[in-house]
mmCIF entry with sequence, helices, sheets and N, C-alpha, C, O atoms, coordinates in Angstrom:
data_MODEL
# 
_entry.id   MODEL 
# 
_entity.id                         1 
_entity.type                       polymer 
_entity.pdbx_number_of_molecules   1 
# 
_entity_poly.entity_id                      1 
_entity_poly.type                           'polypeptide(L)' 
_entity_poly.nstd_linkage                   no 
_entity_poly.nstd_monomer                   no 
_entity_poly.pdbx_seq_one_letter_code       
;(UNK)(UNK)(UNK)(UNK)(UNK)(UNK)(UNK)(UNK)(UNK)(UNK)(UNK)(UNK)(UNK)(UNK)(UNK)(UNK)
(UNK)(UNK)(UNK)(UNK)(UNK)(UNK)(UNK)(UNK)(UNK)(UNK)(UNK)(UNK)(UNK)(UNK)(UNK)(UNK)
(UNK)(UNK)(UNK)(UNK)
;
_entity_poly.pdbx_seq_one_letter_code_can   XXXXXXXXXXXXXXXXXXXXXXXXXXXXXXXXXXXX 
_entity_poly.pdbx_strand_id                 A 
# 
loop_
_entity_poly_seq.entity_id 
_entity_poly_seq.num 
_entity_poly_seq.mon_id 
_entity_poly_seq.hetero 
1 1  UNK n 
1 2  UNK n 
1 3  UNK n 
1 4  UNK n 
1 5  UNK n 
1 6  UNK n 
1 7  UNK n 
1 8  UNK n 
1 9  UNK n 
1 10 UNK n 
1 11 UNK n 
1 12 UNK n 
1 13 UNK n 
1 14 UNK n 
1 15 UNK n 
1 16 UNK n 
1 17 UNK n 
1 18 UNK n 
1 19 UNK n 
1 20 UNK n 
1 21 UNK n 
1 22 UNK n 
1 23 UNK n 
1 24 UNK n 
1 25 UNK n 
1 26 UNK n 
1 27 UNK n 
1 28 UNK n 
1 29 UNK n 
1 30 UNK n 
1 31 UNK n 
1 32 UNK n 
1 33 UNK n 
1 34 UNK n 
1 35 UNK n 
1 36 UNK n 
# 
_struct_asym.id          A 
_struct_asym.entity_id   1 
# 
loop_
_struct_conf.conf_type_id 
_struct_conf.id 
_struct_conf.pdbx_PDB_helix_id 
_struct_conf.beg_label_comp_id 
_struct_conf.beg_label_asym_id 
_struct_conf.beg_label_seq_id 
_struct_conf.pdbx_beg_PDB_ins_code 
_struct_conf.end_label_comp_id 
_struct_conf.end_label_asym_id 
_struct_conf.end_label_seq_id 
_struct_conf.pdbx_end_PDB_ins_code 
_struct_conf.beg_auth_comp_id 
_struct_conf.beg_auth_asym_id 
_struct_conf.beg_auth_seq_id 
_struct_conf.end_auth_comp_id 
_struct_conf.end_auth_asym_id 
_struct_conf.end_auth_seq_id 
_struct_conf.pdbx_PDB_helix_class 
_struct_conf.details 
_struct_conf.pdbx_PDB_helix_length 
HELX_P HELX_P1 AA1 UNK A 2  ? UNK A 10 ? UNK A 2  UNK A 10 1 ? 9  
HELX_P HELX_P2 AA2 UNK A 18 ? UNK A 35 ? UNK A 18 UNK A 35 1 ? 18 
# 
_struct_conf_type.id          HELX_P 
_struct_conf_type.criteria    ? 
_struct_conf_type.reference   ? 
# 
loop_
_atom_site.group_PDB 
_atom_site.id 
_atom_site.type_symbol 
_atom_site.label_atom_id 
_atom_site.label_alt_id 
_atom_site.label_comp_id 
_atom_site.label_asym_id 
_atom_site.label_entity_id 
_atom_site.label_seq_id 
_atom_site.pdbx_PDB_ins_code 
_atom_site.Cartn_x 
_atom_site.Cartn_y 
_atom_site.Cartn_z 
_atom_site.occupancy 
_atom_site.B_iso_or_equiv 
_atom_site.pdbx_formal_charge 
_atom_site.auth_seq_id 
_atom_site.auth_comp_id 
_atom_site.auth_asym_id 
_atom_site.auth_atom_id 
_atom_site.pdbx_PDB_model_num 
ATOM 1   N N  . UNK A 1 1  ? 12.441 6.068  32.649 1.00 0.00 ? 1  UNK A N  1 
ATOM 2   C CA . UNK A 1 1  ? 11.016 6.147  33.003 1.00 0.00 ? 1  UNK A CA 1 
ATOM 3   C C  . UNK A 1 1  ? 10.197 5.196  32.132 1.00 0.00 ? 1  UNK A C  1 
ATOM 4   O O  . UNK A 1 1  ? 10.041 5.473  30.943 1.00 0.00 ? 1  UNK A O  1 
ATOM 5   N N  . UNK A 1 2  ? 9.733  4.229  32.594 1.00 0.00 ? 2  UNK A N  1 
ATOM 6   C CA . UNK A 1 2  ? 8.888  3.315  31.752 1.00 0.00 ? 2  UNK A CA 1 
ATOM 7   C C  . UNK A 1 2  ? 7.581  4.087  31.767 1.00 0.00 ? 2  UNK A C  1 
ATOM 8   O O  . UNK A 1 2  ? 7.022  4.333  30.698 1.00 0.00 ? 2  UNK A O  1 
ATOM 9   N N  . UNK A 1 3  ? 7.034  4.506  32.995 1.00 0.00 ? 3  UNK A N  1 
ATOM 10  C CA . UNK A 1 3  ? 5.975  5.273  32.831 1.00 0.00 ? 3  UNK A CA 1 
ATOM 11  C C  . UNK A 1 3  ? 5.621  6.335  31.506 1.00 0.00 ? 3  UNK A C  1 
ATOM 12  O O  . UNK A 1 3  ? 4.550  6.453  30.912 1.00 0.00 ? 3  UNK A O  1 
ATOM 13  N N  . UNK A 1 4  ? 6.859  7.024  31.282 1.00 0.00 ? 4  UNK A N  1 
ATOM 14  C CA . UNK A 1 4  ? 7.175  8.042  30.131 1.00 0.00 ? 4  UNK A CA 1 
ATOM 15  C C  . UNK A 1 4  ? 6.544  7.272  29.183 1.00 0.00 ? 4  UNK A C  1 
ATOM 16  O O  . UNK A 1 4  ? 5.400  7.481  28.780 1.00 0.00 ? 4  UNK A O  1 
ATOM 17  N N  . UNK A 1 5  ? 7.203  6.468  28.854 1.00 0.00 ? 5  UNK A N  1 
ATOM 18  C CA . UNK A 1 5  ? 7.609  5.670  27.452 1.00 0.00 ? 5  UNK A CA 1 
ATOM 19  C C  . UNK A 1 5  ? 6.286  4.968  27.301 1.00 0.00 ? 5  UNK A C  1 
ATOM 20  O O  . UNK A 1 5  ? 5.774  4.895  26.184 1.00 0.00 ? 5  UNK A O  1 
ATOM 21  N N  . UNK A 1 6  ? 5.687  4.433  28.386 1.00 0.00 ? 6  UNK A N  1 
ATOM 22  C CA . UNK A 1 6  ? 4.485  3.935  28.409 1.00 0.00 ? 6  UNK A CA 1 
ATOM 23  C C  . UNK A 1 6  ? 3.208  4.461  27.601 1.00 0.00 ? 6  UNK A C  1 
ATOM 24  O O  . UNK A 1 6  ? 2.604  4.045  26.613 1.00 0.00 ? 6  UNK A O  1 
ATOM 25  N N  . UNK A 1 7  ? 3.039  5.744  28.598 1.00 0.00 ? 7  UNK A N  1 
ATOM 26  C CA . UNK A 1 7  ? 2.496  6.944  27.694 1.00 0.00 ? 7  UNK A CA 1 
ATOM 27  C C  . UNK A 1 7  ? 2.467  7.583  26.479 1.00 0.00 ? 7  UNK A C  1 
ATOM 28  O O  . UNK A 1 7  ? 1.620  8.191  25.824 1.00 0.00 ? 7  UNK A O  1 
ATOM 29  N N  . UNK A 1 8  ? 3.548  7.300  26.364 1.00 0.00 ? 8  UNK A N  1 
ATOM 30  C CA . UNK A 1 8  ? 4.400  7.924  24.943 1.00 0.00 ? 8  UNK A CA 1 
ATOM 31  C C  . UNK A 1 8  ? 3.570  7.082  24.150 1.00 0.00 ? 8  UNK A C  1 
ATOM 32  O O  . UNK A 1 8  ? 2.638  7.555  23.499 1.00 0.00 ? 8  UNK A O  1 
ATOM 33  N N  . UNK A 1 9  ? 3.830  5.916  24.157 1.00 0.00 ? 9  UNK A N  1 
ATOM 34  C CA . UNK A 1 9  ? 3.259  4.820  23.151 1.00 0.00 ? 9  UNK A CA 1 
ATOM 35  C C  . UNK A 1 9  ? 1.764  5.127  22.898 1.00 0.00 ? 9  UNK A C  1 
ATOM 36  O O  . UNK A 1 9  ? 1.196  5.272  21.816 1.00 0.00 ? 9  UNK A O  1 
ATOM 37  N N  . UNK A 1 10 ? 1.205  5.200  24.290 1.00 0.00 ? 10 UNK A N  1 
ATOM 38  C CA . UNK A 1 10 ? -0.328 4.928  24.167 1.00 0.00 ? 10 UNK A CA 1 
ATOM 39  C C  . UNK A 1 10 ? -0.467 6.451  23.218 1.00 0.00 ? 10 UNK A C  1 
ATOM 40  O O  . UNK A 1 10 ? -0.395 6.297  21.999 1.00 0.00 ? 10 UNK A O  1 
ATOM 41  N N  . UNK A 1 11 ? -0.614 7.553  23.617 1.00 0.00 ? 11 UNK A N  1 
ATOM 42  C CA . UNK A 1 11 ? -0.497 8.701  22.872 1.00 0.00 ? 11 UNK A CA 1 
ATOM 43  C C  . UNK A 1 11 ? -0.199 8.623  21.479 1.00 0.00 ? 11 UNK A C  1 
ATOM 44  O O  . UNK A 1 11 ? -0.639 9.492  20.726 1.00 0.00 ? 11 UNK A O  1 
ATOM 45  N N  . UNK A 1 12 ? 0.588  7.560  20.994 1.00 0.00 ? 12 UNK A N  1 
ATOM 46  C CA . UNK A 1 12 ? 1.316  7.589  19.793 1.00 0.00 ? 12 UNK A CA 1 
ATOM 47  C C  . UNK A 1 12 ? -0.009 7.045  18.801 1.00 0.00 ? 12 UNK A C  1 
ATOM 48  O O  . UNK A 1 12 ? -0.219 7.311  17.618 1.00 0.00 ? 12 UNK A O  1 
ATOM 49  N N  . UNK A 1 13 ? -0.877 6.113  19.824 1.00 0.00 ? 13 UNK A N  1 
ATOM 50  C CA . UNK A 1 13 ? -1.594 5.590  18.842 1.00 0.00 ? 13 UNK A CA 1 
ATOM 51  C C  . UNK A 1 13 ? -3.346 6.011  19.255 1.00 0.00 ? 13 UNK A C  1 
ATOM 52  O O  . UNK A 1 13 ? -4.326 5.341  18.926 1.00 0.00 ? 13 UNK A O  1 
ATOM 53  N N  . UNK A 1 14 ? -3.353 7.177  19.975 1.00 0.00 ? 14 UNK A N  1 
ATOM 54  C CA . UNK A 1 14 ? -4.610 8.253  19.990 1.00 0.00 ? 14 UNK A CA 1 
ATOM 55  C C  . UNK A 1 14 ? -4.556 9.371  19.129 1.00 0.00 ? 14 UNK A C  1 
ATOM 56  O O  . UNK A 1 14 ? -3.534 10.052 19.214 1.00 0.00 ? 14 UNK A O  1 
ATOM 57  N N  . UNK A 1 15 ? -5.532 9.760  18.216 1.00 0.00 ? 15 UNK A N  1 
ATOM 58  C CA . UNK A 1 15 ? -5.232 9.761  16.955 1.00 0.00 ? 15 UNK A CA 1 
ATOM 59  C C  . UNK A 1 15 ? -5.576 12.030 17.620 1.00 0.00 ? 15 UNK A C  1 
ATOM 60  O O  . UNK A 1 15 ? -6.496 12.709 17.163 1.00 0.00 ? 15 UNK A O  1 
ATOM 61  N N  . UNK A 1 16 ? -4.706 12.467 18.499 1.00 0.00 ? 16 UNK A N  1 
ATOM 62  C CA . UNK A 1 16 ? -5.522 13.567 18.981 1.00 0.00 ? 16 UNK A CA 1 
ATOM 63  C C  . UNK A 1 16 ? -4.527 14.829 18.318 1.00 0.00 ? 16 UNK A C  1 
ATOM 64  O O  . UNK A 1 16 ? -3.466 14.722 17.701 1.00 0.00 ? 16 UNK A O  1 
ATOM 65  N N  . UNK A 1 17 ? -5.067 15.681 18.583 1.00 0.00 ? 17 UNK A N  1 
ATOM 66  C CA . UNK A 1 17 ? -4.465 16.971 17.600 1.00 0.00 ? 17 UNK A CA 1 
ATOM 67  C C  . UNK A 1 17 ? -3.550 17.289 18.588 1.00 0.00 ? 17 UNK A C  1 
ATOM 68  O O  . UNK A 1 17 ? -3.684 17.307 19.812 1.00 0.00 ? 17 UNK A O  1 
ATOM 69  N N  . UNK A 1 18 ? -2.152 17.654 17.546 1.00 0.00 ? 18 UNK A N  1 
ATOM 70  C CA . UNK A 1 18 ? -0.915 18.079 17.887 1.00 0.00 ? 18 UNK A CA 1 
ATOM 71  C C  . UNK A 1 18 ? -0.625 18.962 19.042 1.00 0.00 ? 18 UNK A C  1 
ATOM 72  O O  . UNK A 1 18 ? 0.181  18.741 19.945 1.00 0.00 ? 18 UNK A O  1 
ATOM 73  N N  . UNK A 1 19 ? -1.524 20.165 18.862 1.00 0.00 ? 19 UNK A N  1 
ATOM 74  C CA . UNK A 1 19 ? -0.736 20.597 20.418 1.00 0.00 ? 19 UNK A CA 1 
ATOM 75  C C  . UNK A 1 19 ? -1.969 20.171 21.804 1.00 0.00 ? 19 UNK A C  1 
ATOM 76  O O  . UNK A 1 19 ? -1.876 20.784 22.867 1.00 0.00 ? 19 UNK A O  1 
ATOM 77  N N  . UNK A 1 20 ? -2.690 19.456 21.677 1.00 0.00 ? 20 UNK A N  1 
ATOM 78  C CA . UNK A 1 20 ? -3.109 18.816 22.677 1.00 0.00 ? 20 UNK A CA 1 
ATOM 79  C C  . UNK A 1 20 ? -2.030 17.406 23.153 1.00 0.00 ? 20 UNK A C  1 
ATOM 80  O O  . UNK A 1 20 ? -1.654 17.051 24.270 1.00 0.00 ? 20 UNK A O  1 
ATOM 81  N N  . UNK A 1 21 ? -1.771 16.863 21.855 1.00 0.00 ? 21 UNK A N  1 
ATOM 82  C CA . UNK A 1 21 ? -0.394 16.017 22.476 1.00 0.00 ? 21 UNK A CA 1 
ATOM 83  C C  . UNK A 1 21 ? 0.922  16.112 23.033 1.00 0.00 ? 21 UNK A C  1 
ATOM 84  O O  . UNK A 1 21 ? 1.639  15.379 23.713 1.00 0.00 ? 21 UNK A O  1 
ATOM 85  N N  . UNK A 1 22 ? 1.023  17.476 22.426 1.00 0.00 ? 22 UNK A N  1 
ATOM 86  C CA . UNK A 1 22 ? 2.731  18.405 23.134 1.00 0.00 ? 22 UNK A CA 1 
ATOM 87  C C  . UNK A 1 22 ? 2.185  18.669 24.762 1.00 0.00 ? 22 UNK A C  1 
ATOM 88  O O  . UNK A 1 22 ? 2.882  18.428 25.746 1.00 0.00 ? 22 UNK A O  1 
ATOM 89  N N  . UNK A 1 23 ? 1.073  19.105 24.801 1.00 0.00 ? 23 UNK A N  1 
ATOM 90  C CA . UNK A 1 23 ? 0.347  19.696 26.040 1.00 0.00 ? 23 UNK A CA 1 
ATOM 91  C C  . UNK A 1 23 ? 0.419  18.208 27.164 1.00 0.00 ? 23 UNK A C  1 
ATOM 92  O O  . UNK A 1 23 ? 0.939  18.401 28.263 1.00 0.00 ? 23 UNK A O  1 
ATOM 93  N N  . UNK A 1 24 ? 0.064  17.249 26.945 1.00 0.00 ? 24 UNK A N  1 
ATOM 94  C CA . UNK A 1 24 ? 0.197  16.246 27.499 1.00 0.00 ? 24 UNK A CA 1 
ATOM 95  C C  . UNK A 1 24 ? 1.050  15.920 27.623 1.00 0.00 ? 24 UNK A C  1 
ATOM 96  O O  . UNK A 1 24 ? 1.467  15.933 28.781 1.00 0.00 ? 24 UNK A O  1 
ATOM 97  N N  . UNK A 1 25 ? 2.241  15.211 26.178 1.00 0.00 ? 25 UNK A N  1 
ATOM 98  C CA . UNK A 1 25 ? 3.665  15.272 26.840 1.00 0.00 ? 25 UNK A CA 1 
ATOM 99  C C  . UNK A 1 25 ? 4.877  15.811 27.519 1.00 0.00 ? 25 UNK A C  1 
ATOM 100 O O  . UNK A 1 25 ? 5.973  15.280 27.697 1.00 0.00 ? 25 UNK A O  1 
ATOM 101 N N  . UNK A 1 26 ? 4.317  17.288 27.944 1.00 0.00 ? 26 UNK A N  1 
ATOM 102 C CA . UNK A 1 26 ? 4.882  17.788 29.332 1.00 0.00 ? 26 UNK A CA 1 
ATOM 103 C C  . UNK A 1 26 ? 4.391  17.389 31.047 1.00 0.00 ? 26 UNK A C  1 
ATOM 104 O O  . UNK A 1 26 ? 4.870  17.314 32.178 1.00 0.00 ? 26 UNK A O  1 
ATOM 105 N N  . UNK A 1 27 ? 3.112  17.211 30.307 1.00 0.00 ? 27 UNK A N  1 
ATOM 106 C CA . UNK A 1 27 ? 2.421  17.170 31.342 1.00 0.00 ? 27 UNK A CA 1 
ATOM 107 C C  . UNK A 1 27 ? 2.838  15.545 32.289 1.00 0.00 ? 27 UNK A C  1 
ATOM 108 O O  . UNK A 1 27 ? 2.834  15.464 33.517 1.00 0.00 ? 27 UNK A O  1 
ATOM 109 N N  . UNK A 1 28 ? 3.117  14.572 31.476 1.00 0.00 ? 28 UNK A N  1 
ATOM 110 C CA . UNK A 1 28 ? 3.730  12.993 31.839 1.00 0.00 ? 28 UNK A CA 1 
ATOM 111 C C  . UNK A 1 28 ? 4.243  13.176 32.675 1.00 0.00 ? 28 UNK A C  1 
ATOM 112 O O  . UNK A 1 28 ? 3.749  13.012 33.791 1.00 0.00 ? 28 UNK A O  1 
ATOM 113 N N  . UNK A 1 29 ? 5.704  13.682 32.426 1.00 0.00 ? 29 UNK A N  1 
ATOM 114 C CA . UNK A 1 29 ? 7.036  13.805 33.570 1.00 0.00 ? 29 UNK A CA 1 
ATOM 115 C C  . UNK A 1 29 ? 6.207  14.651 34.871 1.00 0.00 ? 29 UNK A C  1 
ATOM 116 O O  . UNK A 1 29 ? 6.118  13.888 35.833 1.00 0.00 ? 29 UNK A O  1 
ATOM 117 N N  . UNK A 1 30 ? 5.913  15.288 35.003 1.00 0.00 ? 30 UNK A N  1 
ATOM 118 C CA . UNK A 1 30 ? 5.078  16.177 36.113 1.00 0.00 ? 30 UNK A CA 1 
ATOM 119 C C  . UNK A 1 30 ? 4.550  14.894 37.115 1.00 0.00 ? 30 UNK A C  1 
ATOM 120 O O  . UNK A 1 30 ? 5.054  14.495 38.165 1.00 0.00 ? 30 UNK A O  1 
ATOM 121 N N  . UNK A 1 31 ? 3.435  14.441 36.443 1.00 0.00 ? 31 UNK A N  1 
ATOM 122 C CA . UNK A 1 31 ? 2.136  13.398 36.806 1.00 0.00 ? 31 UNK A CA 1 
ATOM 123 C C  . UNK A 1 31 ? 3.739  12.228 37.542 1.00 0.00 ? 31 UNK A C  1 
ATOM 124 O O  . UNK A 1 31 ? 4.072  11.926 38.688 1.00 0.00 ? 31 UNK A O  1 
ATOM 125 N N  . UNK A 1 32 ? 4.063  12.048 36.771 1.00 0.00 ? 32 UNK A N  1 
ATOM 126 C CA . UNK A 1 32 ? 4.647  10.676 36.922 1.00 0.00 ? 32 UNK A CA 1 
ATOM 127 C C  . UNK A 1 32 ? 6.054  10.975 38.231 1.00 0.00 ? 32 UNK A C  1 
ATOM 128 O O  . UNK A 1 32 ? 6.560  10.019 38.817 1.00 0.00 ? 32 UNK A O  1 
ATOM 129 N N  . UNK A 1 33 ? 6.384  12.068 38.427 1.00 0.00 ? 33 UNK A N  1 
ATOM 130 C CA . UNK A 1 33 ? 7.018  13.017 39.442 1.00 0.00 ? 33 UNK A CA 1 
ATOM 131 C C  . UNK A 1 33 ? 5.897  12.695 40.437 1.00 0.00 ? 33 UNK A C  1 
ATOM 132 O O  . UNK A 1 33 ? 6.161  11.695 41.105 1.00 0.00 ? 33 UNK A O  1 
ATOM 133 N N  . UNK A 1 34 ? 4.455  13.393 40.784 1.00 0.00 ? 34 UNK A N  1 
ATOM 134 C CA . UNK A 1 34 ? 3.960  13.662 41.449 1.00 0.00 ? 34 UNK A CA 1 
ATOM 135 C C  . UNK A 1 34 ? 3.755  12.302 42.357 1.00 0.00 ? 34 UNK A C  1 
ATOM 136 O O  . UNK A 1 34 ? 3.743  12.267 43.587 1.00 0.00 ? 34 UNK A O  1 
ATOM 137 N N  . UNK A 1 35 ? 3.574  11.025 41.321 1.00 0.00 ? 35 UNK A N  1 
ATOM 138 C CA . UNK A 1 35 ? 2.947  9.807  41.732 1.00 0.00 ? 35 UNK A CA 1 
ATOM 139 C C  . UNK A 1 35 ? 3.888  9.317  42.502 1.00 0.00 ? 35 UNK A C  1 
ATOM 140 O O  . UNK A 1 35 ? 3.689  9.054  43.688 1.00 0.00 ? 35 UNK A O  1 
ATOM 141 N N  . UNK A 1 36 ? 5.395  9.087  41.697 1.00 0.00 ? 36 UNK A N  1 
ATOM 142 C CA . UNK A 1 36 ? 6.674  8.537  42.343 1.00 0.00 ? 36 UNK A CA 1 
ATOM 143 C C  . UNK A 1 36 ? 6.977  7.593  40.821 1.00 0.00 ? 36 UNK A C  1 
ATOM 144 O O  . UNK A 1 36 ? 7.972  6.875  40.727 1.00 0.00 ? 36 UNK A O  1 
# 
């Protein structure tokens, strides 16, 4: 998934509190499922 990894990165360097970022990185695979 480049999309994943994509995200991953950008996230890596938004400086946002921890379980708002766990919360999102479930949320990727879902979104990125939904889109194709």
């Amino acid at each position: 998934h480049e999309h994943l990894a994509a995200a991953r990165s950008c996230l890596d360097r938004v400086p946002l509190a921890r379980p708002a970022r766990e919360d999102l990185l479930t949320l990727i695979p879902y979104l990125v499922d939904r889109t194709g």
